[in-house]
N, C-alpha and C positions, 0 to 999 in steps of 0.2 A: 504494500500500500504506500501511495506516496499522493501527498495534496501542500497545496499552497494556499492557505486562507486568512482571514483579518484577525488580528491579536484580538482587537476589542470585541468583534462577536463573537470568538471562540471564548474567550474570560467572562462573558453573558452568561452565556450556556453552561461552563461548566459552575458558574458561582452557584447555578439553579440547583446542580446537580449535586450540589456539597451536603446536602442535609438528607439525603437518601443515601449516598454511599457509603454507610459508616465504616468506619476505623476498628471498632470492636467488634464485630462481626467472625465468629466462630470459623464461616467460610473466608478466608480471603480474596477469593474472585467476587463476592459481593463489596468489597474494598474499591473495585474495578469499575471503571464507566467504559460500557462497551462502544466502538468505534467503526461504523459499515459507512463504506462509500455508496452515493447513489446518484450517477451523473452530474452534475453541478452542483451536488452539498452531500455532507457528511450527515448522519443519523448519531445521534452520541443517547445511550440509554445507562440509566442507572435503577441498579432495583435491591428491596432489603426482603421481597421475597413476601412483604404486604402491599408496598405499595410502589409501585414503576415509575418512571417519566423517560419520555421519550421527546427527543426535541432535532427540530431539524437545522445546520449554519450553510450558508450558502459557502463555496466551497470549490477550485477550480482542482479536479481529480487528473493528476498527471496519470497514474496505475490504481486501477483497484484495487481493492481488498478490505479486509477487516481486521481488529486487532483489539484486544483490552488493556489501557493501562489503569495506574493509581491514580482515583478521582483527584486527591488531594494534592498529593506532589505535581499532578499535572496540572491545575489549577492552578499552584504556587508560582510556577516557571513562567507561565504564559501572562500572570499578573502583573511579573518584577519585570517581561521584557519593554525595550523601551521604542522598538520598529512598531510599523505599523504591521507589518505583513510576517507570517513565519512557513518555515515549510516541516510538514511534518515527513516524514518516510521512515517504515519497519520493514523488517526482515522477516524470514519463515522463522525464524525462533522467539518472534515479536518483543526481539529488542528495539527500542525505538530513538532515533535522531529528532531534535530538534532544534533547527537553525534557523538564525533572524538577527539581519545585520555580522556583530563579529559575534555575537555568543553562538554555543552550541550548546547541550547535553543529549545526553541519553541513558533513557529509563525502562527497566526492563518492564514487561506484561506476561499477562497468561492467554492459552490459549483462547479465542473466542468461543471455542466447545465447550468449553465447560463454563460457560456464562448461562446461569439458567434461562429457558424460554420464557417470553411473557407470556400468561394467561389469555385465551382467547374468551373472547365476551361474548359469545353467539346470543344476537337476539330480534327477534323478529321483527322489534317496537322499537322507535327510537324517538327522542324530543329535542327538538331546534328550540333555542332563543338566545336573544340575545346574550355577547359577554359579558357587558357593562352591569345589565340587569340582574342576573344573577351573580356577578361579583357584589353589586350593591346588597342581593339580598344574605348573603354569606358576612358580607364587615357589618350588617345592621343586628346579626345575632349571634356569630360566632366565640364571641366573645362570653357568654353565657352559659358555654360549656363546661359540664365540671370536667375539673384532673383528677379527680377522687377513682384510682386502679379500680377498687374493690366493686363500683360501679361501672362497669363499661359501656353500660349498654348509654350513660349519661356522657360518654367522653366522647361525644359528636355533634353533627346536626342531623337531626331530623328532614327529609325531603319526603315529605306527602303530596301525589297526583294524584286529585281527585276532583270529581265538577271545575274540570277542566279551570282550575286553578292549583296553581305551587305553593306549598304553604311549606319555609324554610322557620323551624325552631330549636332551641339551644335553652338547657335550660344546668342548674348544678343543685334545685331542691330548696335553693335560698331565694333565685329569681328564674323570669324567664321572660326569651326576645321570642317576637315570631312577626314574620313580615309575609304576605301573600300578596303574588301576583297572580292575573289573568295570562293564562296561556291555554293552545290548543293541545288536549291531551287525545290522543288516538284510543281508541276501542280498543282493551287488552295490557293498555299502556297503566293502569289507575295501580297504585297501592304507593307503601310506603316503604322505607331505606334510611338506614341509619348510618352517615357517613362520614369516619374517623378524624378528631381535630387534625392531625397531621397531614391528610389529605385536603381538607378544608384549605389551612394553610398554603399547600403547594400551588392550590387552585386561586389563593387570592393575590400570589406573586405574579401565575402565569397568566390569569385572565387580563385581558385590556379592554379598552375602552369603545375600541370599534371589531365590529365581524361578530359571526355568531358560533355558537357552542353546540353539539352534540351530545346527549346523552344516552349510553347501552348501555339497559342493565340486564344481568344475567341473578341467577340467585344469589349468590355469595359474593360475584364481582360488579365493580360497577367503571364502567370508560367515558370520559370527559376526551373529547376531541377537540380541538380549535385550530384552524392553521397547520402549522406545524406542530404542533406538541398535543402529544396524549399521555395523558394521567389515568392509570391503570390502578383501580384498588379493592382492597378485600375490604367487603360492610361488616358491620358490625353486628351480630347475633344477638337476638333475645329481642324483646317488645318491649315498645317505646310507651311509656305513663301515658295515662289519658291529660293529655294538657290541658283539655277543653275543660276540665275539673276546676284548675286552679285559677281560672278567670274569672275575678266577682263580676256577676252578673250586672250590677249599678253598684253607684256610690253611693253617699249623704253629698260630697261636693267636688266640682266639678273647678278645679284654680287654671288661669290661665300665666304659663311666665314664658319670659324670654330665658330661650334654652342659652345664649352666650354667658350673658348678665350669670345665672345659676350656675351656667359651669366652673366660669370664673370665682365667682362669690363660693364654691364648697370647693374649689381647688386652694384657695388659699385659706380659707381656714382649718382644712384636713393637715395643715402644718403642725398644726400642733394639736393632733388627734393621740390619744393613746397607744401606743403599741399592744399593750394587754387587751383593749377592745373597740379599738380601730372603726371609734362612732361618732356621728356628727348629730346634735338636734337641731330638728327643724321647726320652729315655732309659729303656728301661723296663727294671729290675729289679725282684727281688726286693720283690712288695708296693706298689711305688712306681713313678710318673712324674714323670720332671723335665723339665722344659721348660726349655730357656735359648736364649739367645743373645746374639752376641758383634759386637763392631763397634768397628776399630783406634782410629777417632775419636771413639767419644762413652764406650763403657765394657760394661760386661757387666750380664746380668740373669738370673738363675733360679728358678722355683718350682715347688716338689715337690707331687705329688699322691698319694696313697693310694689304690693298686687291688688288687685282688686278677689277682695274677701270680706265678708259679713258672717260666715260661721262662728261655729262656739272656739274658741282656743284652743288649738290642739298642741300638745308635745312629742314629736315619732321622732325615734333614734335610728339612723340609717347606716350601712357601710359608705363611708363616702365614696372610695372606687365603685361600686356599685350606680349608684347616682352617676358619676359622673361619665360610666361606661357609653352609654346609648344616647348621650348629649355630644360625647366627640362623634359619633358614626349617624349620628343626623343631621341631613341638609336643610332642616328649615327653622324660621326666627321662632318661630313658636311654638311649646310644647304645654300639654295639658294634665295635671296630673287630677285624678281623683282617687277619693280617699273619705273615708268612711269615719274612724280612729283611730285611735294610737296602736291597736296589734292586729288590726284585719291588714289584708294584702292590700299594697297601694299601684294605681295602675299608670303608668306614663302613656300618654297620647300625643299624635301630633297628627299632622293634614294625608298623611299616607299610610296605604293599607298594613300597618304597624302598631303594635301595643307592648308593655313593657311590664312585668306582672314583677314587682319587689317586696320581700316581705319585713317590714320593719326589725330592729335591732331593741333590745329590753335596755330600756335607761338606768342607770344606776340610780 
């Protein structure tokens, strides 16, 4: 194999590839990002044997072939070079050269045989939409997911097709996001998929802004298509809580605030939030919300906000990251929170098809 292609979109591609090829990995060819020529670009895939990615760099193929080297150290080399252009070329023993400008190295690989195959996704049904759109609906609730192992079936999102609408949710038992859009879902195509924060992730570095997305799912696996890059993953097993449960059906009241003004205002007073209980209250009276919080060893902090409110006084103790999660991943000036008391669930609203179900923290 021998090619000549851009430093900077090969150091793209493999940066993508750094967080699937791991290092500790029992097998060492999973260490490997494999390497196929394919008339004017290279195919470069990395896999931990759950979850794939495959990506395509455009790429001028003096000789064919294929080859695997070490994701990392090849990464490394092609990041510090300081040409625009390098040329790669291996051998039958897939040692590998590479030169650009005066540097040179070369790093040894393993065969491409013993690169495991990726999983084939056979499936009858598939669903187009947009990238943007479902990127947007992945950063509006992904965040929501627990990391609690002993739960797994909670360490993803949720992707439900049904009445031909997508309802993406994330939730960790303490909150939960859920965003639905309208989409055409085909006859055959309806159920539900639980799928892994790590893949989430991958899918929210790869997806852009413009072109559309594919999605086959198989039982166990699910393929994200776009362009050039497929992200290939195993779901997650077991059944997903009835979420529909934990949405209060109405409030007592219904507050309107500007989502900057709030994020701002419980980002800087979460400064000196407790470490032991990591809480902020929120006080709403008459016209106004105060925000404070209090902490034996560094000192206290509160700042008041102007709303429009006539309820009775309320006291609700919050996680401030919590609060402040689904205010950074919202496009709009205005959010709505209703809220009933001080320990029923509180619900974040705002102009799009999105709710935000949090459950208050106990005040000292």
């Amino acid at each position: 194999m021998k090619i000549t292609i851009q430093r900077e979109q090969l150091a793209s591609a493999l940066q993508r590839l750094q967080g699937i090829s791991g290092s500790r990995s029992t097998l060492p060819i999973l260490s490997n990002v494999l390497i196929e020529t394919d008339k004017d670009k290279i195919w470069l895939t990395a896999t931990d044997l759950e979850l794939s990615l495959r990506c395509a760099v455009p790429a001028e193929v003096v000789k064919s072939g294929s080859t695997t080297l070490p994701a990392k150290p090849l990464f490394n080399i092609v990041r510090e070079l300081s040409e625009p252009q390098l040329e790669l070329e291996s051998d039958e023993q897939h040692s590998t050269s590479i030169t650009s400008g005066a540097a040179f190295f070369k790093i040894l690989g393993l065969p491409p045989e013993d690169f495991p195959a990726l999983p084939e996704v056979q499936s009858d049904v598939s669903l187009t939409l947009d990238q943007a759109v479902f990127r947007g609906m992945l950063e509006k609730t992904s965040y929501a997911a627990s990391t609690d192992e002993t739960r797994q079936f909670l360490n993803g999102v949720l992707l439900s097709f049904k009445d031909d609408k997508l309802t993406a949710v994330a939730t960790d038992g303490r909150r939960l996001a859920l965003f639905e859009q309208e989409i055409e879902i085909a006859k055959g195509a309806e159920g539900e998929l639980i799928v892994p924060s790590k893949t989430v992730s991958e899918l929210l570095h790869g997806l852009k802004e413009e072109g559309t997305l594919r999605i086959r799912q198989a039982k166990t696996q699910i393929a994200f298509e776009c362009g050039d890059l497929l992200v290939l993953s195993k779901l997650i097993e077991g059944p997903y809580p009835n979420f529909r449960q934990v949405i209060p059906a109405q409030a007592e009241n219904r507050i309107a605030l500007d989502r900057e003004v709030l994020l701002a205002a419980v980002r800087r007073v979460s400064l000196l939030t407790s470490t032991r209980t990591n809480s902020i209250r929120m006080t709403f009276a008459k016209n106004k919300l105060t925000v404070s919080a209090e902490s034996p060893d560094i000192g206290e902090a509160r700042e008041t906000l102007p709303i429009k409110y006539s309820g009775p006084t309320l006291n609700v103790g919050f996680n401030p990251d919590y609060v402040m999660d689904p205010m950074k991943h919202l496009p709009t000036d205005e959010v709505f929170l209703e809220i009933t008391d001080e320990i029923s669930p509180a619900v974040f609203k705002c102009d799009l098809p999105f709710l935000y179900v949090l459950m208050p923290m106990r005040l000292d």
